[in-house]
N, C-alpha and C positions, 0 to 999 in steps of 0.2 A: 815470409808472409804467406797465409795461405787463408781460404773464404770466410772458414769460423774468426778466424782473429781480427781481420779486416774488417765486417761486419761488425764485433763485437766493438772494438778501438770506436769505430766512427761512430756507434749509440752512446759509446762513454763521452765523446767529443763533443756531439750535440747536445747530452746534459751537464757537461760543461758550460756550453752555450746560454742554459736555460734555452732550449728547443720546445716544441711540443711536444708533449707525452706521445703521443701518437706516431711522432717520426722517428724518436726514442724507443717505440717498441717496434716498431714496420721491419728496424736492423738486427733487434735480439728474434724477431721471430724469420726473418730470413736466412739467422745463423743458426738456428737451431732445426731452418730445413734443409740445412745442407750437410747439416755435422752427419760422418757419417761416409760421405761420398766417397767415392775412392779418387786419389791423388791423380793430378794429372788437367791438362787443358779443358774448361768447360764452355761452351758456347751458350752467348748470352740467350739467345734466341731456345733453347734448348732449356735451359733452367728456367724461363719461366714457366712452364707446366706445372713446377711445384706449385704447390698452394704456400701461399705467403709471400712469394717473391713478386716482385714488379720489374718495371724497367729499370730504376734505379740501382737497385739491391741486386738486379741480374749483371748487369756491367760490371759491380764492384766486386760480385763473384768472379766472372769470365775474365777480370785483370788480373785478380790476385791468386786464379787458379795458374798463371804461367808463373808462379813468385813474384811478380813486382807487386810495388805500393799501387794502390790500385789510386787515379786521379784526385776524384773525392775525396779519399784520406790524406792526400798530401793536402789539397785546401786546407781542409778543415786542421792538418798539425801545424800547418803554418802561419794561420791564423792565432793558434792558440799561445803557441809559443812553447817556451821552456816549464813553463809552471803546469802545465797540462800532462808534460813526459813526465814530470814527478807525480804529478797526480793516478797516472797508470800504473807506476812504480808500486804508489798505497795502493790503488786494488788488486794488482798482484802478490801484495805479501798477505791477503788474506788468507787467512785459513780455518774459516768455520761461517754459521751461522744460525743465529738465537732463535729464530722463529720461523718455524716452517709447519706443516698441516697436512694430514692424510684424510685419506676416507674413512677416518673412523669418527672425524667430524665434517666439515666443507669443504675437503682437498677430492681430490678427482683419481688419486694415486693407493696404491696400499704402501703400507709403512717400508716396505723394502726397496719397495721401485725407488722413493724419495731418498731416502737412506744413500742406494747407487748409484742414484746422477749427482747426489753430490760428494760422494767418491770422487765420481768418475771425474769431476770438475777439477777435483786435488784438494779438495776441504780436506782436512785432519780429523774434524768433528764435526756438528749438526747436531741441531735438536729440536725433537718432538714437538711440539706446544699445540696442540690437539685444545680446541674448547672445554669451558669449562661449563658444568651442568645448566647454568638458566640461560644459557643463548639458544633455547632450544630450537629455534631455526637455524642454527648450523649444526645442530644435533650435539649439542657439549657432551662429555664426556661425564657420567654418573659416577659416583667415589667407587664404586662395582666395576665397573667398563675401564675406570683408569689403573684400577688396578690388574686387570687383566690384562692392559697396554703395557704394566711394566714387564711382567712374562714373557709380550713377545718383542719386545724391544732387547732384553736379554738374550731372547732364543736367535733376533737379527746379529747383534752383534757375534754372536757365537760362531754364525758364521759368514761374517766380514775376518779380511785380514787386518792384520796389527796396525796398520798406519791409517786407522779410519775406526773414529764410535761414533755411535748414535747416543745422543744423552738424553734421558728422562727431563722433561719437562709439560710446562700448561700454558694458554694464552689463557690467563684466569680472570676473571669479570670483576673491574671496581664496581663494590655493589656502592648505592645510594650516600651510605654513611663513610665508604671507605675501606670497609673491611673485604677481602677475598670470598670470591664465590667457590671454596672449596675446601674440605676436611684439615684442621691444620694437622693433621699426622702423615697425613699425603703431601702434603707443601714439604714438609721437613724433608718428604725422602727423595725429592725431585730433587734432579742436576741444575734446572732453569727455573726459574719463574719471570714470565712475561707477564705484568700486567696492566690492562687496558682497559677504556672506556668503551663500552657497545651499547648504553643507554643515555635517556635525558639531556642529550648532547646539547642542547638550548637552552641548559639550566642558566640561572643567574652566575653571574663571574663568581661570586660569594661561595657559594655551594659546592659549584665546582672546585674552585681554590681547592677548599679546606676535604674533599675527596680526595682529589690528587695527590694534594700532602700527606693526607693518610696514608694512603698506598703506598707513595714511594717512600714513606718511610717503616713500612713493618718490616721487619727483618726478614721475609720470607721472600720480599721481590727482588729482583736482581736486574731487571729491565722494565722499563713505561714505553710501552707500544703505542703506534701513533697518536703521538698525545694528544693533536687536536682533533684529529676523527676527520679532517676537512676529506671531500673527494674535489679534485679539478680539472674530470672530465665528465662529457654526457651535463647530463642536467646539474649535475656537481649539487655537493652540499657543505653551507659553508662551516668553515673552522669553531669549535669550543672556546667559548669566551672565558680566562682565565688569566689567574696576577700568576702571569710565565715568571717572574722576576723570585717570587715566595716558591713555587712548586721546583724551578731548578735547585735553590740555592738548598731547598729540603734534599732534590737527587744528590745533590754534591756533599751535606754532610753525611747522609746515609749510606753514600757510595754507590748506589742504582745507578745505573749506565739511562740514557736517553738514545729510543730507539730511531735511528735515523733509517726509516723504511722507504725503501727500494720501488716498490709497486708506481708502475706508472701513475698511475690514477688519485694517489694521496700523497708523493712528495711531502710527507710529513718528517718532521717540523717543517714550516715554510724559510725562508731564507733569512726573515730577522730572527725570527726565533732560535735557530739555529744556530745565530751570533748569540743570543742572548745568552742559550746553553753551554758555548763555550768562554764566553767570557765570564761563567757564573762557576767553572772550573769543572764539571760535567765528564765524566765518563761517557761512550758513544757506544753505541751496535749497530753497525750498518746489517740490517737482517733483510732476507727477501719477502718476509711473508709468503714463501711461495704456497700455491694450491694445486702445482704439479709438477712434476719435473722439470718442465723448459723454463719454468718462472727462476729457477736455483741461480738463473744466469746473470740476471737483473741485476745482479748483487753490484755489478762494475759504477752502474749509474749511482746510486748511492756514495759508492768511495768517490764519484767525482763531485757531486755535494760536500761531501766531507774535506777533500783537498780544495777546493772553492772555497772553503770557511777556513781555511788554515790550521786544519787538524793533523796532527802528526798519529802516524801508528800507535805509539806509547798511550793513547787518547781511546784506540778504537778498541775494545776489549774482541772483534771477531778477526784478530792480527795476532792475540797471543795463543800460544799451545792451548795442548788439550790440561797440561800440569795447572799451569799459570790460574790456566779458568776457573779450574777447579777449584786452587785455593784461593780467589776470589771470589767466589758463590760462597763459599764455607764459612768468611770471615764476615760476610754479611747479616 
């Protein structure tokens, strides 16, 4: 045992729990101020000067910095039980993920920093999904600009080593009627397509329906990013009204995966829906959304969502290779 994993274990544990967002991320961001430290005894008292940590997160450091299970995490594993160590099990056999973001749209990062922390996490793969043109507050990505993103996404990989790519993708905007917010000769050459609602989210269940169904089923998507758009923190906004029943059972013959997103703050899909998705026989993407580096970590909370719902690896498409994925995007 050592701070990073300790910290990280007990955020996966309390969104197990269904905890608050809030004390879900208090532990990914005290592990992400630690990574890094050098090995050996840390005094509680002493680590909190970082920014991020508190009294709680300092202890669970200053335990697990001597190797032991630090108190806290033995609670909260023995609480949980057996079904929990498996559930660790799926977030550790991840090995990628679908939707991530630079500053070339709303991310805070350039495409290489993103790229190496999730290297450096052990992903295999990653990908791009940078906005698509009319979200212009997050500054989408013009069919010009995306094509110059594939240039340097190529010139990244060139120099990454062999057990790590960055893949060509878009988080591209269901427009009104359904169709994709961006050039279909660009969709064709992308690795990803993520696509998602950022408009009219109050629409009639009707309209929405029959969008979403759209979407998930052109052959250009490959993932439906947080489907209902809900946020549930801060003043939160609530969830997209829609027949979840018609929009999965279109992900499931068309093969689109359902993105089970990571981000504290949108836990999207919510918990029944999520059953719905799987009993509707649904492909998953536990993806972070992240918008920097540290966000790449989040990704555990999600697998525990996903082992909550009784989802097996075989189910979550960011668990297979870089091969696997690939002819999976292709056959879609």
């Amino acid at each position: 045992m050592d701070p990073v994993e300790a910290l990280r274990r007990i955020a996966f544990l309390l969104e197990w729990r269904g905890a608050s967002p809030y004390r879900v991320r208090a532990f990914h961001t005290a592990a992400e101020a630690v990574h890094g430290l050098p090995a050996g005894p840390i005094d509680a008292d002493d680590v909190q000067e970082l920014q991020g940590v508190g009294p709680v997160t300092a202890e669970v450091i200053a335990q697990a910095s001597t190797g032991a299970v630090p108190a806290y995490l033995v609670r909260l594993m023995t609480d949980a039980g057996p079904e929990a160590e498996a559930g660790w099990d799926l977030a550790m056999a991840g090995k990628g993920d679908c939707h991530l973001h630079s500053d070339w749209s709303d991310g805070g990062s350039p495409i290489e920093e993103m790229a190496e922390a999730a290297r450096a996490l052990g992903h295999r793969w990653a990908v791009l999904t940078d906005h698509s043109p009319r979200l212009t507050i997050a500054h989408g990505l013009s069919p010009e600009r995306l094509r110059r993103q594939l240039d340097v996404v190529a010139e990244v990989n060139a120099r990454q080593d062999s057990g790590f790519r960055l893949l060509t993708g878009i988080e591209c905007d269901i427009l009104d009627d359904g169709s994709l917010d961006q050039e279909e000769e660009l969709l064709d050459r992308l690795d990803v397509v993520v696509a998602s609602v950022h408009s009219k989210l109050r629409s009639e269940p009707e309209a929405m329906t029959a969008r979403m169904v759209a979407a998930v089923s052109n052959p250009h998507v490959d993932v439906l990013g947080h489907c209902t758009g809900r946020i549930v923190t801060g003043r939160g906004r609530p969830q997209s009204r829609f027949d979840a029943q018609a929009v999965f059972a279109a992900c499931a013959r068309a093969g689109t995966a359902v993105e089970i997103n990571c981000r504290p703050e949108r836990r999207d899909p919510p918990d029944d829906l999520l059953a719905q998705a799987a009993e509707a026989g649904c492909l998953f993407a536990v993806d972070t959304d992240a918008h920097a580096p540290d966000q790449l970590s989040w990704q555990s909370s999600g697998y525990a969502r996903a082992a909550r719902a009784g989802l097996e690896a075989e189910r979550l498409v960011t668990t297979w290779s870089l091969e696997r994925l690939r002819d999976w995007t292709k056959c879609l």
